[in-house]
N, C-alpha and C positions, 0 to 999 in steps of 0.2 A: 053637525058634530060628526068626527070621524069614528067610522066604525074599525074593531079589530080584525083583519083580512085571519080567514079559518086555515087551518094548518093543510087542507087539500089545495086551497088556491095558490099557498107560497110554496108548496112541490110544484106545482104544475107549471110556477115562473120560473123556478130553477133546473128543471126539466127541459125548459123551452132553451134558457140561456145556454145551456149546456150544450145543445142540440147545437143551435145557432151555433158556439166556437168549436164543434166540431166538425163543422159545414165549411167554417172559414177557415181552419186549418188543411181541410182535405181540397178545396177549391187551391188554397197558396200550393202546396204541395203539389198537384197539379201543375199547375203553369208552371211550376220549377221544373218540375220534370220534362213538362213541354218543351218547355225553353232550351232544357238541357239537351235534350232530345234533337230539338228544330238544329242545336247547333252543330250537333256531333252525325250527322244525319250522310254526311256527307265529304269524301276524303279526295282533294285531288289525287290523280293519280301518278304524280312525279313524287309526291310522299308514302308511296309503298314500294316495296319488291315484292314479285311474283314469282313462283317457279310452277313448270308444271307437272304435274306425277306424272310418271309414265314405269311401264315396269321393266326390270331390272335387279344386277346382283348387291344382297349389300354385308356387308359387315359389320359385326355387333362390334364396338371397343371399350375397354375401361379408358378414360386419360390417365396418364402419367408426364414426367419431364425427366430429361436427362441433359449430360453434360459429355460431349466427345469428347475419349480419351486414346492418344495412340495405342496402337496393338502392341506395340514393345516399347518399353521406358526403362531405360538404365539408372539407376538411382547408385552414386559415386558416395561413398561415405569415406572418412578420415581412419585410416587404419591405425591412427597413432594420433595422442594428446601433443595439440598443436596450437599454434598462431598463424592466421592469415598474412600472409607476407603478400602477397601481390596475385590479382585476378588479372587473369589475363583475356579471358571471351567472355563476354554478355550475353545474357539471353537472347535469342533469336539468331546467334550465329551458327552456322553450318560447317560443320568440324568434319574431319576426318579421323583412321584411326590412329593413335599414337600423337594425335595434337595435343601438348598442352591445355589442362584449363586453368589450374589456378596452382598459384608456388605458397608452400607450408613451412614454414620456418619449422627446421628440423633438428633443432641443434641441441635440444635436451637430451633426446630420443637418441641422438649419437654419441652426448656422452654416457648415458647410459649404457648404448650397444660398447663403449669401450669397456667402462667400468665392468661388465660383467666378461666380458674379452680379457681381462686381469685377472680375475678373478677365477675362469675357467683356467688360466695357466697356473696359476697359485696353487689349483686342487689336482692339475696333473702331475707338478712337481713333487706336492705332495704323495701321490702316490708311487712317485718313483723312489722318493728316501725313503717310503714306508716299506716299499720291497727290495732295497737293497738291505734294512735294517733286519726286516723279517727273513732274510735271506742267510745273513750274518747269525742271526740268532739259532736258526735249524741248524746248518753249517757246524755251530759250537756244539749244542748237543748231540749231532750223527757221531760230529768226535770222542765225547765224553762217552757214548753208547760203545763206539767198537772200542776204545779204553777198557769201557769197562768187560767187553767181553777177554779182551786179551788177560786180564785181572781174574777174572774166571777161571779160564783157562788154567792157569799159573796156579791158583790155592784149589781145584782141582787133582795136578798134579802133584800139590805138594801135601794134600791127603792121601792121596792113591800111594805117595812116596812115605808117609806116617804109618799108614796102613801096615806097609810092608817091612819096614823096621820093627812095630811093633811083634809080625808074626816070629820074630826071630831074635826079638827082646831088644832091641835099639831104641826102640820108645814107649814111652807109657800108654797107659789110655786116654791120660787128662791131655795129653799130647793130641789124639788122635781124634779127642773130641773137639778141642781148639781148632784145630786145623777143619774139621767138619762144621762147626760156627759161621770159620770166616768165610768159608765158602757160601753158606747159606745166605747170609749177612750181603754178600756180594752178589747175591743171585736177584734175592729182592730187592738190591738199588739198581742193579739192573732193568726190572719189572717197574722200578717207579720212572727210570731214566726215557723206558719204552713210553710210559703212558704219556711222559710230560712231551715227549717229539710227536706223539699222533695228538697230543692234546695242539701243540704249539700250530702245525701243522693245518688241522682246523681253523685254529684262529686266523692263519695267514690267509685262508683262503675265503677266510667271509668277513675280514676287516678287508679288504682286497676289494672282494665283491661288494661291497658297501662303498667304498669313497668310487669305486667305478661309475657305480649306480649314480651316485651322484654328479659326477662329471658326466654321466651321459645326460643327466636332466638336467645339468648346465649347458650343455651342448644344443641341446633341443631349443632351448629358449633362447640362446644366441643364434641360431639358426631364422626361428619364427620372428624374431627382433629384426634380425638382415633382410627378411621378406617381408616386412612391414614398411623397413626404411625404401625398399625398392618401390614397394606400392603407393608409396606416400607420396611422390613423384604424380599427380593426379593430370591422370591424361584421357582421354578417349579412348572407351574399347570396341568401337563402332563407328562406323561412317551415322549422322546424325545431326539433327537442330538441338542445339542447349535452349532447353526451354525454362530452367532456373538456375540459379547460383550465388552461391553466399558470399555477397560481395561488401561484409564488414570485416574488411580489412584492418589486422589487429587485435581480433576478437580473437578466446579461446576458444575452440573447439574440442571438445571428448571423444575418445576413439570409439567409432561405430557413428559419429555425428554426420549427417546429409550435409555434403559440399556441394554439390552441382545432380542434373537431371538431364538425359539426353535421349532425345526422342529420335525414332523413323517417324515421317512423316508419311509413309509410300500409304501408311494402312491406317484407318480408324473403327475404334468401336465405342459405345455407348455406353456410360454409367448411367442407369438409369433408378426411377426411386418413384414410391406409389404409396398412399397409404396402405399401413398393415390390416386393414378390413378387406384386402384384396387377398389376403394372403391363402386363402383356399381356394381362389381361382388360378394364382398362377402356376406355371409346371413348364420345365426347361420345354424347349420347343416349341413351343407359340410363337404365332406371327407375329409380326412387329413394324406398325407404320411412323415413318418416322418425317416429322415435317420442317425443313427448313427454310422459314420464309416463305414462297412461293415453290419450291424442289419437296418432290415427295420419295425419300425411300422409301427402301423394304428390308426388313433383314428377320432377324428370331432369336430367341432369350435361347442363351447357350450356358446360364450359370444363374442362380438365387441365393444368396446370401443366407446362412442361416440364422443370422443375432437381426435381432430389432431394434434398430435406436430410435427413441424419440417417435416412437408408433409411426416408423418412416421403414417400409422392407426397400431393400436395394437389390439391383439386378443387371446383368451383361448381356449387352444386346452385340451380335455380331452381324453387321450388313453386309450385304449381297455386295453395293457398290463402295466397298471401303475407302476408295483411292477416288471420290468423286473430287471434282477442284474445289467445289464449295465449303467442304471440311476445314473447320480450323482448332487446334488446340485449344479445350475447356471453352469451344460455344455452345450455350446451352438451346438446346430444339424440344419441340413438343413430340411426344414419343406418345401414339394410340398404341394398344393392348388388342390383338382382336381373340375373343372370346368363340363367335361363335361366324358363322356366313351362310346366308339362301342365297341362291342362283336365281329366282327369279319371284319378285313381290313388286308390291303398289309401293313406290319409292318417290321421294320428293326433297327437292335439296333442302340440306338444314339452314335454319336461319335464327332470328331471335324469337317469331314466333314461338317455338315449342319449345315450355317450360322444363323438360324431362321429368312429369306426370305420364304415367303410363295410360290417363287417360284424360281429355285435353277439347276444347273448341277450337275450329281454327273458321277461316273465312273463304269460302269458295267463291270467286270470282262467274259470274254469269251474266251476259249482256248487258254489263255498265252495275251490276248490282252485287253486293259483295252481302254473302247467305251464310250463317254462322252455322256449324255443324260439329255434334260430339263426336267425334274419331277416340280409336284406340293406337298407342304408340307402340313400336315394336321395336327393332334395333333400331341403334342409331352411332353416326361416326361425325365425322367433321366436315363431312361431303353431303351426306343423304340423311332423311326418317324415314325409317320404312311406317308407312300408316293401313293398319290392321281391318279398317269398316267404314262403310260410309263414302270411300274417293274411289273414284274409277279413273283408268289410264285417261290422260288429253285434259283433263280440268284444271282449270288454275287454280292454284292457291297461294296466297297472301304468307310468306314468308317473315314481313318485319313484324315487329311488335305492336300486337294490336291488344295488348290489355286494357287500355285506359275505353278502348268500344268492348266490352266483354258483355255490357248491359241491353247491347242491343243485338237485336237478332239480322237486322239489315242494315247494309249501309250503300249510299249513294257513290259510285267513283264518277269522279267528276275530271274532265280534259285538262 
């Protein structure tokens, strides 16, 4: 008959089996790693690159990119609301000055510069019947004026002449007062006759000055019209490469609109552009390395933008060799930032190795054995790392990317 097993004996089997699958998992575990281990143990050595520290000057950079832009760009715009009539240069042709680039059907704009050419005559005629009228009008009244003085004159004497009959009884008083009336009467339409010619007078000369004004501000605009239709004639104001040109023929264009673009080619400089987390590093004057293709310039920020678009700061880079052959309109190159530079540190060419962790394992190469070691990172450019501890000048070091060995401390190079 089967006995019940006591509650210390079914711990102690549970305990055991326990044990047991955690013996077999640490044993698996193991040989995985071995295995992993045994495989990775060793790397030919036509699957690395190596460079070796030695010391040397280097330079800290930010990266950025830019785009070569000529030093001088003439930008042709439409002085006058037009239609493309006929292009005559394509881009990339090389013009001189007063060459033709493209013909603007002009022919609104002229009848306009007439229409107002009529109309400027119309307001100077105007002003001529207006001063021979206002001329005719003073004329009437100076007459009516010395009229009336001679009229004056006359019932003056012919009070002074009442006066004197009366002292001697030939006339009455009602006589002498009459003749004092007319006088009076006659003095002040004189007094009004005076006001209405300095009034008249007046008016001539600032109805006058008014339509002048105006003709002159019709003048002006027929003027700026005549010098719009001359410039509208779109030629070259430069020897130069047309490196655009609006060549929709037929299209309208608005005055002040970009017709063409013409470049010197003798010179270039750099639009350059960086995130704006850089923006309290940079400051005009900074060096500036600038790489195209295998060609490395040199030049320095000579301008920063001050708006931000799109958290992108923008900047003018002026090189040393502006006129190099390699430059070509709008090629974009890799433009280094340098921040800071030593003259003499533990440097080693950059490679994929290093992550830009300021603090990093890399693999030191030593008689066939490749020895993992924590270094500190210090500047770094597109040429050199300079490495802070740990490497001394003449040692190799494993350049390519050796993350997938990060777990081991050794590795085999193998021929």
């Amino acid at each position: 008959m089967d006995r019940e097993l006591s509650n210390q004996t079914l711990r102690q089997r549970k305990i055991r089996t326990y044990l047991s699958g955690l013996v077999g998992v640490a044993i698996i575990t193991s040989g995985f790693l071995f295995f992993r281990s045994s495989l990775k143990t060793s790397i030919s050595v036509n699957k690395i690159r190596t460079a070796t520290a030695e010391l040397g000057p280097i330079e800290n950079t930010l990266t950025a990119s830019g785009v070569l832009i000529p030093e001088f760009e003439q930008v042709i715009s439409s002085p006058i609301k037009a239609e493309i009539k006929r292009v005559i240069v394509t881009p990339g042709t090389t013009v001189k000055i007063d060459q033709p680039i493209l013909e603007l059907d002009k022919s609104q704009t002229i009848n306009d510069y007439e229409k107002q050419k009529d109309q400027l005559d119309l307001k100077r005629n105007a002003i001529t019947q207006l001063r021979i009228k206002l001329q005719k009008s003073l004329y009437e009244l100076e007459v009516d004026n010395a009229i009336k003085d001679l009229n004056i004159g006359s019932l003056q004497a012919k009070l002074n002449n009442t006066q004197h009959l009366k002292t001697v009884g030939g006339a009455t008083q009602e006589e002498v007062n009459e003749a004092d009336f007319n006088l009076k009467t006659a003095e002040l339409e004189k007094k009004k006759l005076a006001n209405e010619l300095k009034t008249m007078k007046q008016s001539v000369t600032t109805d006058l000055r008014e339509m002048e004004l105006q003709a002159s501000i019709q003048e002006k605009d027929l003027r700026e019209l005549e010098t719009k239709l001359k410039q509208a004639e779109i030629t070259a104001k430069r020897n130069g490469v047309v490196t655009w040109v609006n060549e929709n023929i037929g299209s309208s264009v608005s005055e002040g609109e970009q017709l063409a673009k013409i470049a010197d080619l003798n010179g270039y400089s750099i639009e350059g552009s960086c995130s704006d987390t850089y923006s309290e590093m940079l400051r005009t004057g900074m060096s500036v390395i600038v790489k195209i293709n295998e060609i490395i310039l040199r030049g320095s920020i000579t301008n920063i933008r001050p708006t931000i678009k799109n958290n992108i700061l923008t900047f003018i880079v002026a090189l040393e060799k502006n006129n190099h052959p390699a430059l070509r309109p709008n090629m974009k190159v890799e433009v280094f930032i340098v921040t800071n530079a030593s003259s003499r540190v533990v440097r080693v060419a950059n490679g994929p190795a290093f992550s830009g962790k300021a603090e990093q394992s890399v693999f030191v190469l030593e008689n066939g054995v490749a020895h993992r070691r924590q270094v500190q990172i210090g500047a770094s450019n597109f040429d050199f790392v300079e490495l802070k501890n740990n490497i001394k000048p003449g040692e190799t070091i494993i350049i390519s990317d050796m993350s997938e060995y990060e777990h081991l401390n050794d590795i085999s190079i193998t021929k």
